[in-house]
N, C-alpha and C positions, 0 to 999 in steps of 0.2 A: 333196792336202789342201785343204779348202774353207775360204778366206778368209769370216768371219761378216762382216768389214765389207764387202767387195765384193757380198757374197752381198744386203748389206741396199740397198746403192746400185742392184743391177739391180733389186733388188724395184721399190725408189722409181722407179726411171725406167721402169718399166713399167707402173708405178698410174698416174704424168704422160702416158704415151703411149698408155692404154688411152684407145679410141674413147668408151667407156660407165665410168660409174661405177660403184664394186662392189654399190652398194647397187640397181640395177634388175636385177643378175643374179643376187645372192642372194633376191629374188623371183622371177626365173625357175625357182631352185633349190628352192622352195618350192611352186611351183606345180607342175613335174615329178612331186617328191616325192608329191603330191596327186592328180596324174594315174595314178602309178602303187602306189595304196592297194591295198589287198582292195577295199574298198567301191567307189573309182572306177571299177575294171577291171572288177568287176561290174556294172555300171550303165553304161558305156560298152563297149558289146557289141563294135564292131571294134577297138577298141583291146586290149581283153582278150583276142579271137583273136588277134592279132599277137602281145602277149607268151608268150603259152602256145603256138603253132605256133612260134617263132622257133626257130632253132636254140641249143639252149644258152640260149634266153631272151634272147638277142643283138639292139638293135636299133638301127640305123643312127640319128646324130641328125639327119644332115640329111631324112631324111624323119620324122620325127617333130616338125622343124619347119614339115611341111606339116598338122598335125592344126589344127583347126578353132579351137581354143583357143588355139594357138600363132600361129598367122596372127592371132588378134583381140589379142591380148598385143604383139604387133610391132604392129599396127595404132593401138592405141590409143597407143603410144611413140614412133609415126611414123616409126618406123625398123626397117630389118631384124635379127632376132637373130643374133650372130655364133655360129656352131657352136664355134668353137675357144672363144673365153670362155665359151660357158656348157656345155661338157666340161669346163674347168679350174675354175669354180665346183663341178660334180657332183661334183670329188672329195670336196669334202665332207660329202657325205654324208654317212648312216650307215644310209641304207635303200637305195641305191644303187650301182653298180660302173659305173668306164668303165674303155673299152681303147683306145684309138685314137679313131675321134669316135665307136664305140658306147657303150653303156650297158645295163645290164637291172639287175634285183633282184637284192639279196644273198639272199634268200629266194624261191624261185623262187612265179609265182602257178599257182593252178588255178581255173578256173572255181568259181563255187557249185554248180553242178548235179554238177560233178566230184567236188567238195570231199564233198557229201552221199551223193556217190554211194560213193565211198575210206571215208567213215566210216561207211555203214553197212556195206560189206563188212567194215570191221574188227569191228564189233557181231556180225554173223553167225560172225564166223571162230572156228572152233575148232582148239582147241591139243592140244599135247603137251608135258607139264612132266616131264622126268625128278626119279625120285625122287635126295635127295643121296646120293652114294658115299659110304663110310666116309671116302675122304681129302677128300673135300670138307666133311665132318660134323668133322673134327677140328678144324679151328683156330676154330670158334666152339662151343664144345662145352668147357663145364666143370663142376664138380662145384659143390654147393650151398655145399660146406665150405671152398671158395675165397676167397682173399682180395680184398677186393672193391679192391683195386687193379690185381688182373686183370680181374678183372670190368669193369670201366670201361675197360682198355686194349683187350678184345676188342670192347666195344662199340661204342669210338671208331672202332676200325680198321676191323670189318666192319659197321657198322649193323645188326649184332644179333648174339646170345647166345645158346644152348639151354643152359640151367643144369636139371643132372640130380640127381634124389635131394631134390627137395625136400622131397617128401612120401613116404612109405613106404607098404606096401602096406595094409596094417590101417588109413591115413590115407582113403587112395583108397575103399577099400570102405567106410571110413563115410560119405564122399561119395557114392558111388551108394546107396547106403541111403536118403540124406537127398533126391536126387532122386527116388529112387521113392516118397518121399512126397508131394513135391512134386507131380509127377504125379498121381496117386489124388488129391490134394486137390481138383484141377480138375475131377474125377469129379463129379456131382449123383448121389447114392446111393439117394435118394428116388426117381428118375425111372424108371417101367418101362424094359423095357429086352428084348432078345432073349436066347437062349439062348447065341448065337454072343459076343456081348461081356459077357455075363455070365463063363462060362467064362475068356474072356481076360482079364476082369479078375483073377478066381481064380489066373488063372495069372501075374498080377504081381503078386501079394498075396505068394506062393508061392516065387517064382521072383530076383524081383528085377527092374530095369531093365531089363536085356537081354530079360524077355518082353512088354514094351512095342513094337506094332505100328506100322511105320511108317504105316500108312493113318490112323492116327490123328493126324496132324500138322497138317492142315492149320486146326485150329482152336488152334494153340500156336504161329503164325507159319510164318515162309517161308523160303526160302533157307538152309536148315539153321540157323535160329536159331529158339529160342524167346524171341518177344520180347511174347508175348501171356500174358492172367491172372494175371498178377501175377508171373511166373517169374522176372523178372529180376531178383524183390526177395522170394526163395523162401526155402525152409533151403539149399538147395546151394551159391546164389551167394552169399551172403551169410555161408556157414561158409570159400568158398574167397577171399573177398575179406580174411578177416576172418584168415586162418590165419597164426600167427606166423612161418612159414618163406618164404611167399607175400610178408610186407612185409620182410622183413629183407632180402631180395635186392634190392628198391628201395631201404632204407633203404642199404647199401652202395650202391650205383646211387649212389647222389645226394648220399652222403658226410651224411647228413641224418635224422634221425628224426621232426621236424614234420611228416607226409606228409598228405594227404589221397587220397582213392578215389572212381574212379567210377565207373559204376552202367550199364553195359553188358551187353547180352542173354546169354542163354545160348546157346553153340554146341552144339546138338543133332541129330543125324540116328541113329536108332534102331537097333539089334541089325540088325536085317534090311533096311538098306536096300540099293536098288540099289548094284553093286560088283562086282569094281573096273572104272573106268573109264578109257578108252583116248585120251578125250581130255574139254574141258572148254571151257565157253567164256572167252574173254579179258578181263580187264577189270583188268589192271597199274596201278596207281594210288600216292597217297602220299598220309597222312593227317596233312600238312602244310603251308597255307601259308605261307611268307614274307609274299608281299605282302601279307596280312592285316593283317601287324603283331605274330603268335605266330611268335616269333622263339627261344624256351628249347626246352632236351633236353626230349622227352617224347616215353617207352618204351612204347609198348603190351608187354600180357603177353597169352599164353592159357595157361593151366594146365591141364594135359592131365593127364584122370581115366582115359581109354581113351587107350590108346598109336596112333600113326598111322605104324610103324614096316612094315608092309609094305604092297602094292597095295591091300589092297581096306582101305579107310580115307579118311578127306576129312581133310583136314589145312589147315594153310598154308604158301603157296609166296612165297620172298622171293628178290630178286636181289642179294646180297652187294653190299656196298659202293657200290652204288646213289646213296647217302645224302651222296655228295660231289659229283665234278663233273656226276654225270647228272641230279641232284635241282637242279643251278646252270641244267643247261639249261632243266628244265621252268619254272624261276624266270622265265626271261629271257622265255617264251611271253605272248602277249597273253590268252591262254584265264586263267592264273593270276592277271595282274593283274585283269582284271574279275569273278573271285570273290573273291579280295581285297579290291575294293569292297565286297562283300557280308559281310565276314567268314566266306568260306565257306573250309574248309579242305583237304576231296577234293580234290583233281586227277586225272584219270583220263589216260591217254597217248592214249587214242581221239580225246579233246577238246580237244586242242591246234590251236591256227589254222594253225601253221607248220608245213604239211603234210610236205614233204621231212622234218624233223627227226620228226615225228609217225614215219614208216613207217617210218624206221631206228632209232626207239627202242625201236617194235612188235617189232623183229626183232630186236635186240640184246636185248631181254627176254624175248623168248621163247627163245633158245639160252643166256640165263644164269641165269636164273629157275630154282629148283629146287626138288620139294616137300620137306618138312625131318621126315625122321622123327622126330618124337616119344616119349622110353618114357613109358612111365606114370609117374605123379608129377612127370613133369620142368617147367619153366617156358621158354616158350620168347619170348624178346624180341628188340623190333627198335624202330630210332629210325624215328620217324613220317615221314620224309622218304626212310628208304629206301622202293624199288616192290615191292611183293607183290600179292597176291590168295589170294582160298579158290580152292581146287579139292575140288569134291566128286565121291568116290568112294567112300564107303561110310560104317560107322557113323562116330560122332564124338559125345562127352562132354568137354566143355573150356568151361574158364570164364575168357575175357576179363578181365584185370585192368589195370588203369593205379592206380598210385600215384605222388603228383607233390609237391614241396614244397608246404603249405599256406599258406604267405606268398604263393605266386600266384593263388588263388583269391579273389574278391572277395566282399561281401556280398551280392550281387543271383545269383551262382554259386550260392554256397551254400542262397540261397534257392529257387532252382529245383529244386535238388538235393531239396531237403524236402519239395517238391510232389510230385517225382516219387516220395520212397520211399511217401507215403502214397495214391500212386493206383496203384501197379506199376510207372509210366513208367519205361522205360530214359532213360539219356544217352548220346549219345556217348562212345568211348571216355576222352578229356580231362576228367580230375576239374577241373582249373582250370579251365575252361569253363563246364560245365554246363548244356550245352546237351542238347534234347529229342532224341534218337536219330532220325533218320528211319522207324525201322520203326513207332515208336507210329501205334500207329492212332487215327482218331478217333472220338468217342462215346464215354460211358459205358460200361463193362464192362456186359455184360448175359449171362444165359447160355445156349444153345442147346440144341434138342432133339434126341434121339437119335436115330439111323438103323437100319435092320438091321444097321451094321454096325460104327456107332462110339457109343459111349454119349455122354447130356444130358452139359453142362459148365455149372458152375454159376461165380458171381463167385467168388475167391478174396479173402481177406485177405491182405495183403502181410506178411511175416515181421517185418518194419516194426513192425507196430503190438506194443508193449509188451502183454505179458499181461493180462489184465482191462480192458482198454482198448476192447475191441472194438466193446463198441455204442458207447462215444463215438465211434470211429470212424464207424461206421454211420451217425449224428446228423449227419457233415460232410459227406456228399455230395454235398450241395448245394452249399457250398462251393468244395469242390473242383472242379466240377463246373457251371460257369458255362455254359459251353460247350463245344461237342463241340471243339473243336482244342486238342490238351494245349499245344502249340508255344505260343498265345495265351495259355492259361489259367495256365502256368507264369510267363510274360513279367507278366501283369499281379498275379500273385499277391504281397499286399502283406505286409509285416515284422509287420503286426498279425495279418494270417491265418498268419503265418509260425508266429506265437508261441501261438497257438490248436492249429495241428498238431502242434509241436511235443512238447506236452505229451502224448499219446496214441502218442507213438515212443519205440522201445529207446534209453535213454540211449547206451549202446556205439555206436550205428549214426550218434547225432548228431555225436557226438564225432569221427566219421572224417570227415564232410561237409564 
């Protein structure tokens, strides 16, 4: 048994009989620490060989008291560094390990050249995300008609939910109805045009969505989202943001019916797109900071109008339960805390500094990560902290939803918010937020002319604007319209301009913002 008073008496008489004072080895400890940074080891080119060849990262101290800095550090003390006292200093670290008189990194280093080199092979690397089994679909998997104190006990446990039967089927198809308008509205009907997209339009006039061509995309945005012409603030998105079965499963979520919504793209990839696909590129991430300072529960949704229940389907892929100690580590990364600075919220796993942890999170995500079949009607959620990704492999109709208590969105939120429904601008998933989406593009909406093989697009009105409202609309584009960067234009958009747009918006649509 250890005696605390004898244990304190050898302390003391070993502070009395230390050659040096603590206080010029806790500067040695410090200066070590500094020697062995990212940044130092990169900029000191033989020392950062040494640690990255060492075995184990293992490196003797008494030759490490022969490095240039260490010899000037004794020199200017006038006396030689004892290895054994400043071993017994390192253990305090907390970016450091000794064993004997070594020492290395608790986090192992890699060169920069290394570093760039590991992350873009991760950028390049493509995957393979199994679809989920039936036994893996069950324990997050409930009905609509649930009581929402399961519903929050499945959320809690698994960082997300697929709640089925929200919507019914006569629901769904007047959803694609209301997209196939949306669509055709972006049309300019005025503008010649070939025989070949004439016909094809005929045939979505006729036919519905599904004879909507995917060659036609690339002027409705990118990466399987329609986040261009006003679509994000269409009849579709704004019938399935708006649907009472869509906010009741939030409104249980949160124990809460103050909600507010936000104003996120359409996930779109057409009838006929390429499918199914065998593999996808990587890009595992979480669409929440900690060190930002957004610290509350916030669910993303995607309300799925086409079901993504077999292979040839784009869906999304999430890694269960993620959203606890795995979502601690990325916290703990230096990558998170300097977008945190920035109130930036993504974290992607590619971009993490602490490479070792980086590659085995790569790899634990991609063997847990699973795509999540979807039926039709269903809502499928997850807490922003667990890691998913899209993987695209064929068609996809689904509409991103976030509803979030309204007590956390602020005045200057909401005011961006307003900007965006009367220019089309998406937001970010995060209604509290409301912030500019990354996909807006910038400039003015203007509209394009036709090819042999895809028809003119002309501006669209955002669903936004209140009936009879339109040429006032029309009259603010100036306004609105300061400058080409909406991210700017939003930011500086003021409470008097607020109140000028306002008036020429769907009451209903204010009220949710």
């Amino acid at each position: 048994m250890i005696d605390p008073v004898m244990m304190g008496r050898q302390q003391a008489q070993n502070s009395a009989t230390s050659k040096e004072p603590p206080s010029r080895y806790e500067k040695l400890r410090k200066a070590v620490e500094q020697m062995f940074s990212d940044e130092n080891l990169n900029r000191d080119k033989q020392l950062g060989a040494q640690v990255y060849s060492a075995p184990d990262g293992w490196l003797d101290v008494t030759a490490l008291l022969q490095h240039d800095r260490m010899l000037k550090l004794a020199e200017r003390h006038g006396e030689e560094i004892d290895s054994a006292l400043l071993c017994h200093e390192l253990q305090k670290s907390s970016i450091l390990e000794v064993l004997g008189s070594a020492l290395r990194r608790i986090h192992c280093f890699v060169p920069e050249e290394e570093h760039c080199r590991r992350r873009e092979a991760l950028e390049a690397q493509k995957i393979t995300l199994r679809l989920m089994s039936r036994e893996e679909l069950e324990p997050i998997m409930i009905s609509a008609a649930a009581p929402g104190s399961l519903l929050r006990e499945v959320f809690a446990r698994h960082g997300c939910v697929l709640v089925t039967d929200v919507l019914d089927e006569a629901q769904c198809a007047m959803l694609e109805l209301l997209w196939a308008k949306d669509l055709l509205d972006t049309v300019d009907d005025t503008a010649p045009t070939t025989d070949f997209v004439a016909e094809t339009l005929q045939h979505v006039r006729e036919h519905g969505v599904s004879a909507w061509p995917s060659i036609w995309k690339s002027h409705l945005g990118s990466k399987g989202c329609a986040s261009q012409r006003g679509l994000p603030h269409g009849r579709f998105a704004w019938a399935a943001r708006l649907h009472p079965e869509v906010r009741r499963v939030f409104e249980k979520l949160f124990d809460e019916e103050q909600l507010c919504v936000g104003l996120d793209v359409v996930f779109w990839a057409a009838a006929d797109a390429d499918g199914p696909a065998a593999e996808d590129k990587q890009w595992l991430h979480v669409d929440q900071n900690f060190c930002s300072g957004l610290t509350h529960l916030c669910a993303q949704g995607i309300l799925y109008v086409w079901p993504s229940c077999d292979e040839h389907a784009s869906t999304t892929a999430l890694w269960p339960r993620s959203h606890l100690s795995i979502y601690q580590q990325l916290m703990q990364d230096q990558h998170a805390f300097e977008k945190g600075k920035k109130r930036s919220q993504s974290v992607r796993i590619n971009d993490l500094q602490n490479y070792s942890m980086r590659e085995d999170l790569v790899a634990q995500g991609v063997a847990s990560t699973r795509r999540v079949p979807c039926p039709r009607g269903s809502l499928l959620l997850w807490d922003s902290r667990t890691i998913h990704q899209g993987w695209a492999g064929g068609p996809r109709l689904a509409q991103p939803v976030c509803w979030e208590p309204k007590h956390r969105r602020d005045a200057a939120a909401r005011l961006r918010k307003v900007y965006c429904c009367a220019t089309g601008v998406p937001t970010s998933h995060s209604s509290s937020e409301g912030r500019v989406h990354g996909m807006a593009r910038p400039g003015r909406p203007t509209g394009s002319q036709a090819t042999k093989v895809k028809p003119a697009m002309k501006v669209t009105i955002p669903f936004c604007v209140a009936p009879g409202q339109e040429a006032a609309w029309q009259g603010l584009q100036e306004m609105l319209w300061p400058g080409a960067n909406p991210v700017i234009n939003a930011k500086k958009f003021t409470a008097v301009q607020g109140a000028t747009i306002e008036a020429v918006l769907r009451q209903e649509i204010l009220d949710v913002l």
